[in-house]
N, C-alpha and C positions, 0 to 999 in steps of 0.2 A: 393161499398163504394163511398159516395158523400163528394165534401167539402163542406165548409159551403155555399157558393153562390149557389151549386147545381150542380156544374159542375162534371166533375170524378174527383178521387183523382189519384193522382199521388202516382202509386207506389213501395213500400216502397223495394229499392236496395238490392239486400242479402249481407250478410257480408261480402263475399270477392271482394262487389264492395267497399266497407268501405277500406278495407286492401292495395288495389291497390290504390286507393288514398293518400292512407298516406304512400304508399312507397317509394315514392320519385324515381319511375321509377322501383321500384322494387330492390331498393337497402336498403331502411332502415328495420329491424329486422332479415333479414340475414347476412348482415356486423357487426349486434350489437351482434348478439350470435353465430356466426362462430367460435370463438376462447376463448369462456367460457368454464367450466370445464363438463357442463351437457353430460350425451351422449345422447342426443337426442335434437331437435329445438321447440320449442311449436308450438304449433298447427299453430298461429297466421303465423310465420315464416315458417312454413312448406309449408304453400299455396306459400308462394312468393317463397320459393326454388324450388318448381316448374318449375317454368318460369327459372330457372337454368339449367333445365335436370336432378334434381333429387327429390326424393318422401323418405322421412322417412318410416321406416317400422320397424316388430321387426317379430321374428322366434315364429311364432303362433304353431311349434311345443312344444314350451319350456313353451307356455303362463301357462300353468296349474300347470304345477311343479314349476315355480318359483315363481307363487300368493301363493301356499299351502308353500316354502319358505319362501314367506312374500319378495321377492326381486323383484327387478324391470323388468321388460319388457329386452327381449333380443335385445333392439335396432340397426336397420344398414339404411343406406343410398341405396339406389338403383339408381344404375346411369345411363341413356341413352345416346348413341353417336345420333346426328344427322349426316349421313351419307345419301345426296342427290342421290336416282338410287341405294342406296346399295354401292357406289363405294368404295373403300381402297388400298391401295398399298401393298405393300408386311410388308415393314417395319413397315405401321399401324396396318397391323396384329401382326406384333411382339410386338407393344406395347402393343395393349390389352390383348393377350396372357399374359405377363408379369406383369400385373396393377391385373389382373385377378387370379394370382398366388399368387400377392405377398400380393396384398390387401384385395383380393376378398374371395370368395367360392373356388374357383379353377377351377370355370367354367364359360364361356361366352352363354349369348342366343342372336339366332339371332330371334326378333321381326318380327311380323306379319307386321312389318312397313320399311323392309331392314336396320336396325338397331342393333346394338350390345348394349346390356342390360347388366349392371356386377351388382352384388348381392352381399351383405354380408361386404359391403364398409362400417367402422367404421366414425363417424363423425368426430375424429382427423384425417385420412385420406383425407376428402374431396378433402380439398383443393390441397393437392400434386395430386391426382389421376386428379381433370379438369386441370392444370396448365399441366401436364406432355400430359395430349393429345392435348392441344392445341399447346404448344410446338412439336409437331408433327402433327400438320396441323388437327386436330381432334378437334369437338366441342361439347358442351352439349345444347349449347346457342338455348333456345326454342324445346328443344327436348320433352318437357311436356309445360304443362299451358293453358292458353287462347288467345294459338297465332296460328300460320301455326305451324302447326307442321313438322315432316321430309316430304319432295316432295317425291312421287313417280314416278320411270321410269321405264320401262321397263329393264332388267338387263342385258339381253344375249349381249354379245359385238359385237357383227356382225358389220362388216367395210363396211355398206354402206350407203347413203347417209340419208337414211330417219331415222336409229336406231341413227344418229351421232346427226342429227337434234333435235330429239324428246329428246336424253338427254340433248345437250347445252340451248333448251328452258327450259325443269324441272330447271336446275341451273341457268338460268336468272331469272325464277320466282321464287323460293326459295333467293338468295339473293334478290330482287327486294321487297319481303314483310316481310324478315328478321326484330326483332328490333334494332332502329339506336343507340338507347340511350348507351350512353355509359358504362353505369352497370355493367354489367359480367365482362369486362375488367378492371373496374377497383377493385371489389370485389376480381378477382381469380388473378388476371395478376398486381397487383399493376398498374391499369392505360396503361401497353403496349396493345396495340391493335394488337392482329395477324390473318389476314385478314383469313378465311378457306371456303370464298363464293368469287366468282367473285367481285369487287367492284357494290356498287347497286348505281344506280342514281337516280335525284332527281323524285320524284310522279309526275306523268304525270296525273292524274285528280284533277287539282286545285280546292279546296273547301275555301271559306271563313271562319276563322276563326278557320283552321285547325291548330294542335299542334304542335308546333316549334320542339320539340326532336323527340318525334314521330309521324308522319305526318299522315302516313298510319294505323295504330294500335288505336293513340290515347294514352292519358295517362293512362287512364285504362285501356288499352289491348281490348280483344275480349272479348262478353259474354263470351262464351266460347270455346275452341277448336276448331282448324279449321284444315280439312286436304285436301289436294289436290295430286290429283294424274293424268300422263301422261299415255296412251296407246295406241296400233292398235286395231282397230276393230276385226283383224282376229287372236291379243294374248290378250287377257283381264291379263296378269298378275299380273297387278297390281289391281285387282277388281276395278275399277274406279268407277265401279255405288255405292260403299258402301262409296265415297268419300262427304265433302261436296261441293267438286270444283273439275272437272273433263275436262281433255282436252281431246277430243277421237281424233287422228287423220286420216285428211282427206290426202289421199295418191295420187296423181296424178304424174303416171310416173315411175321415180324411188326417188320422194322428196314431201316432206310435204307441203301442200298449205295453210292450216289451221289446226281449232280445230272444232269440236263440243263441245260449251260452257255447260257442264253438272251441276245443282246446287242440291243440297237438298239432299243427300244420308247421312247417319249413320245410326249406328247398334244398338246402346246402348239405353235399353229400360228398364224400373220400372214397372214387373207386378202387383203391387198393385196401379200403378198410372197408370189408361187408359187413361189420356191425354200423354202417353209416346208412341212411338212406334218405330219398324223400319222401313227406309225408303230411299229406290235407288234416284239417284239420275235423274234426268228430264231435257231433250234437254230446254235451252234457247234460245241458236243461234247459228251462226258460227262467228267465229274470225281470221282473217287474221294469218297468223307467226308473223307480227309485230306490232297485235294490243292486241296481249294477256295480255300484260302487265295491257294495259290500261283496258281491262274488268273487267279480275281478280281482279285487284286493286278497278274498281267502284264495283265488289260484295261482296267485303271486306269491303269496306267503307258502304255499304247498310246493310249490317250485324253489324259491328259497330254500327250503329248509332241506328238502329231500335230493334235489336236483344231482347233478354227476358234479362234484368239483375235483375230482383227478385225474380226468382224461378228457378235457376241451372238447377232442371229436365228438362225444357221445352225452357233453355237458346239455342240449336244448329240452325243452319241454316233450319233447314227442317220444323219446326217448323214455322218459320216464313213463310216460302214458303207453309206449309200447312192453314196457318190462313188465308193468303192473296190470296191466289192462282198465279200460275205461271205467267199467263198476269198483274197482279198488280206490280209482283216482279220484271219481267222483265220492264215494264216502269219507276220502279222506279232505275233501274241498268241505263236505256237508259237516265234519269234524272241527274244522278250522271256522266254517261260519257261524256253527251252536243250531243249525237245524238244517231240516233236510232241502235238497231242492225240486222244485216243480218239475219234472219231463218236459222235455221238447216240443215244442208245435209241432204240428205238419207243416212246416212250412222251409223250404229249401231254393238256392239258387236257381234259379232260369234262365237268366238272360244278363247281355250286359253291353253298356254303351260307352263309346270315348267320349262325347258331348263335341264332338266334333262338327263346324260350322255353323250358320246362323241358328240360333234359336232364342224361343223367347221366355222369358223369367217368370211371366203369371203378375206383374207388376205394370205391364206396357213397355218395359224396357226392353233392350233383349240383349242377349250375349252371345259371343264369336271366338268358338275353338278352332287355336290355328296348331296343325301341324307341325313337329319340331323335329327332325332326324334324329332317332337318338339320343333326344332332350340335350342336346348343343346347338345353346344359343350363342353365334360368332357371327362375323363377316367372315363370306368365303365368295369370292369373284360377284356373279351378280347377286347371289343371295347374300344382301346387308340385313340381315335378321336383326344379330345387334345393335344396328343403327337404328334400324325400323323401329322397334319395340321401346330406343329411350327416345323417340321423337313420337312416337305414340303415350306413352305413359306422361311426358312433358306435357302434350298439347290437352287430352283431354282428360288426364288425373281422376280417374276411374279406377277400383282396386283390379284386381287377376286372380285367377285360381293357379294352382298343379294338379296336372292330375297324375295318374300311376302307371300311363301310358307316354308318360314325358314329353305329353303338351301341355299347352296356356289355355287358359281360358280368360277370357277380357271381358268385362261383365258390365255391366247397368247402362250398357249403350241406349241412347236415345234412336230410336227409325227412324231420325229425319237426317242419322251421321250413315247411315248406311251405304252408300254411293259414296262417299270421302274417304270411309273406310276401307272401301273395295280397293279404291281407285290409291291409296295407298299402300296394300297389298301389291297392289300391281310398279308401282315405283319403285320399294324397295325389293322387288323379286323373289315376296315371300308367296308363299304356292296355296290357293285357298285349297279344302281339302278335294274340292270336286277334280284338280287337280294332281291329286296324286293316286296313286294306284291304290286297289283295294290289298292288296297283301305290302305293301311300303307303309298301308296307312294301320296295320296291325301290326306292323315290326317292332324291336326294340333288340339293344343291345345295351351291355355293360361297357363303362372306360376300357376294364382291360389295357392292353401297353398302351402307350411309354410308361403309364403313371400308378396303375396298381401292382406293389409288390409280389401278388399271387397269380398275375396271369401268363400263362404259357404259349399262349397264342394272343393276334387280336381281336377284335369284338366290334366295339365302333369303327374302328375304322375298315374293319372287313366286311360288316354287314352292307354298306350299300353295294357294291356291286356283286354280292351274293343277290341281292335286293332286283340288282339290274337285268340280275339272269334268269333269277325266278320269274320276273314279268313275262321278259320273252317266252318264255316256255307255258306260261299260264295262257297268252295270250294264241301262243300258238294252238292249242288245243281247246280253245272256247272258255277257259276257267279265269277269265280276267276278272270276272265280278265276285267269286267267290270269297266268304270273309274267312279266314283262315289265320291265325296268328303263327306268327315267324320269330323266335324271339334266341338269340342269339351271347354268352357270354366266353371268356377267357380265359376261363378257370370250371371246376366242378361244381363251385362255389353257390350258384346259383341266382347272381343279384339281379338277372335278369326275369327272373323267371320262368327256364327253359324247360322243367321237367314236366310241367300243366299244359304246355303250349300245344297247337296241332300241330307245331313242327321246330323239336327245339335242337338247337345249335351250341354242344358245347365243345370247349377248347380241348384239343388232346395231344398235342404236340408240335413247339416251334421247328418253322422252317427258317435257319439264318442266310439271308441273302451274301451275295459277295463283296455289299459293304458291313457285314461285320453285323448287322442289323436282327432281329428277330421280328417277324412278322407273320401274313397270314398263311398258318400251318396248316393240320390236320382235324378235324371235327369229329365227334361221336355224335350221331344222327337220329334222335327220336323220333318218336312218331306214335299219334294214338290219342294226345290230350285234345282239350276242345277250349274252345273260346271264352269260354263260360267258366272256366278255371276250376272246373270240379271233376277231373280225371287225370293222375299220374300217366305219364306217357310212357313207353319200354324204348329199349334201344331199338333200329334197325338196320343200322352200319356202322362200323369203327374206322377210325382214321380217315374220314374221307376228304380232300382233298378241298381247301378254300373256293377252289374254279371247278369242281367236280360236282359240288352238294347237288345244284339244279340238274346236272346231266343223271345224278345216282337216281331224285324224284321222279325223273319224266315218266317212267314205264308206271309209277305209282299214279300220280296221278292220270293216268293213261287209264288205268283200271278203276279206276273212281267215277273217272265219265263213264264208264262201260256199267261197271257193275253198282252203281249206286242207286240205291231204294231212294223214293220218292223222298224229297227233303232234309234227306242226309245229308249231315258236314261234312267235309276232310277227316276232320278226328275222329267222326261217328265210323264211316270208313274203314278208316284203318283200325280203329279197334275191333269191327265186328270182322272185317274181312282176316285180321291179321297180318304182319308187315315183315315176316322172315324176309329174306331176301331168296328172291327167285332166280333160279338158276342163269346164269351168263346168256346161253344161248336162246334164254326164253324172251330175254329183253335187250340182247345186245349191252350188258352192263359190264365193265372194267375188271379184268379181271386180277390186278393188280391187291 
């Protein structure tokens, strides 16, 4: 498209760069139908309630029976905590526990993002539900939208210098690129402002003609989404490379010297759009401890300004970093900062741990990651999880982590509670990890139905007895002990983080049972990533089948025990060996 002189056209904003304009910072159509009678926010309002920490939704199990009713949509709210590193106190636990009870589902998840998610929040509630966590030092503020989303840290509490470090930077840069405007507070909080970040100061990379309220952001926020994540090289747990802003650090000693400045990673990809893809993220440079502020901020600003805002799909960071390439991106970050940056260490991911079961803190204390299915924390038959957890948090008022693997971690235990603790575990029939399998204890999955508007298939609720049947077959073939991630969502979307995984699981198309129902459908089958989250996976089957995925692996991992070089993963595996699908008659596989 040409304008009339000939030149390019400029163009044309998508709608929710219209919406953020006219929001007046993202305050006007959520303060104007916050307190109407509707239950639900139009569409218009719904995009800015976002950038609040919450997403309208409605129980897509009810959708069919209540249209053949003629009645409306089962409307609720879905609410996110930002919770920088996972962190909470004891008492924050109690809250959610309780908001969760009284307003909720009855159950909290913890987020593939170290974050607590509550479900089932009516829109008369809203307001009391953010008012009461922020009154308890808890926020929703940017936990969705087109901004930084929650920081990731590493979660395990260990008391030495460099795990102390690598969180106080995550919380300097999450307040540091927080929004300043004052909105939320005065929407939720009548105007008090209650601080739940460090205080941020002011933008250290001076731009002319930058935005008084929001300096760093802008008035229209980000294209789109932004997340950043902190790690070691030698724990990846927080997948940093599937970040679009990643600090790897560089360790000298027993203390942190710097970062490895990482850009361009996300998951979320549109198979019917191939200008969409996944994409790790890529060494820029290295950053001092006390100049991260100031990089981050120019590759926030450089994403700002240049980013995609007309076409949502192709709006993230990697996109721009794939059009331009990385030596463009970076001179243009080095432009935005006023000088150039250092090169990259040699220093890169290797390894990585859930912090799963006893360990100890380097303090004499020690701490106990307990397993979460899918980061749903509930009562379901014997496993009283959510019982367990507010009668733990009550009795010995100890804080908790998140981690990104959506478990808990329970922290500053004393060894002389450790037999109380067990033996607690064992009451309310929660599974210490030695208990559960080694691929259940790598799994994860996304909400997905009833409650996410975008997914096609389920997720949670399909992954365990995918779960169930993968064991069988592992165990049948000697592979029980293998660590292999399984990681499972409902959509292309990717919140699970299925396209890094050794074996990811996305949704491809609903199966509706004969009540009317949508449930576990069809799968597209990757295979090839690794544990360590530093290799995109390829497909190796489409459509396959909810109760099919383990019979399509078998003859795979059949050829894994056969033909695997010494100390090779799954992922290593299939990537070197290649994962086309082998003829029918070679492995007895479906021919369907």
């Amino acid at each position: 498209m040409t304008e009339a002189n000939g030149g390019p056209a400029t163009p044309k904003l998508s709608k929710n760069e219209g919406l953020k304009a006219a929001s007046g910072y993202l305050k006007q159509m959520v303060a104007d139908e916050l307190l109407n009678d509707e239950p639900t926010f139009s569409d218009d309002a719904g995009q800015i309630l976002k950038f609040h920490g919450a997403y309208m939704q409605d129980d897509r199990d009810l959708r069919t029976k209540l249209k053949k009713e003629k009645k409306d949509k089962a409307y609720m709210v879905m609410v996110r905590i930002r919770m920088v590193g996972g962190r909470m106190t004891a008492e924050q636990y109690g809250v959610c526990d309780e908001l969760s009870r009284v307003v909720g589902n009855g159950t909290l998840r913890i987020t593939t993002r170290q974050e607590f998610q509550f479900h089932g929040i009516l829109k008369q509630d809203l307001a009391v539900v953010i008012r009461h966590l922020n009154e308890n030092l808890l926020s929703t503020l940017a936990a969705c939208g087109d901004v930084e989303r929650n920081v990731l840290a590493c979660p395990a509490p260990i008391k030495d210098k460099k795990h102390e470090q690598l969180n106080h930077d995550a919380l300097a840069w999450a307040s540091h690129v927080a929004p300043r405007a004052s909105t939320y507070w005065d929407v939720w909080l009548d105007g008090e402002k209650i601080e739940t970040l460090p205080p941020a100061g002011p933008p250290l990379v001076k731009q002319a003609g930058e935005d008084a309220v929001e300096p760093i952001l802008g008035k229209t926020y980000l294209p789109r989404k932004f997340k950043t994540a902190f790690a070691f090289p030698e724990d990846n747990c927080t997948d940093i490379l599937a970040n679009d802003l990643g600090f790897l650090a560089v360790v000298e000693g027993d203390s942190i010297v710097g970062y490895n400045v990482l850009v361009g990673g996300g998951l979320g990809t549109t198979p019917s759009a191939e200008k969409t893809f996944p994409a790790l993220a890529l060494p820029m440079g290295f950053a001092a401890r006390d100049e991260i502020l100031a990089v981050g901020e120019a590759v926030v600003r450089v994403f700002r300004d240049f980013g995609n805002r007309s076409d949502r799909k192709r709006a993230r960071i990697k996109y721009l970093i794939a059009d331009w390439g990385m030596p463009a991106f970076r001179a243009k970050v080095e432009e935005y900062l006023g000088r150039k940056l250092v090169d990259p260490k040699d220093v890169h991911v290797t390894d990585v741990d859930d912090h799963m079961g006893w360990r100890e803190q380097g303090d004499g204390k020690l701490y106990l990651g307990i397993p979460v299915q899918n980061g749903r924390i509930k009562d379901d038959g014997p496993l009283r999880l959510a019982s367990g957890l507010k009668a733990f948090f009550e009795k010995y008022q100890t804080p908790g982590r998140l981690t990104c693997q959506q478990k808990m971690l329970l922290m500053d235990l004393e060894p002389a509670w450790r037999d109380e603790i067990n033996a607690w575990l064992e009451e309310y029939g929660i599974a210490s990890v030695e208990k559960v399998s080694t691929v259940r204890r790598w799994s994860m999955a996304c909400p997905a139905l009833p409650t996410c508007g975008l997914a096609v298939t389920d997720a949670e609720r399909a992954l365990p007895s995918v779960i169930d049947m993968l064991e069988a077959e592992l165990l049948r073939q000697g592979l029980e002990n293998e660590r292999l991630t399984v990681r499972m969502t409902g959509c292309p979307n990717g919140c699970a983080r299925p396209y890094n995984a050794d074996v990811g699981l996305v949704g491809r198309s609903a199966k509706i049972g004969p009540d009317g129902l949508p449930g576990p459908g069809t799968y597209t089958v990757f295979l090839g990533g690794r544990t360590i989250g530093d290799r995109i996976n390829v497909e190796f089957k489409d459509y396959v089948p909810h109760d099919q995925i383990a019979f399509e692996l078998a003859p795979i991992f059949a050829r894994f025990k056969a033909e695997r070089l010494d100390g090779e993963t799954f992922g290593d595996f299939c990537h070197r060996a290649g994962v086309s699908e082998p003829a029918p008659a070679e492995v007895g596989a479906s021919t369907e």
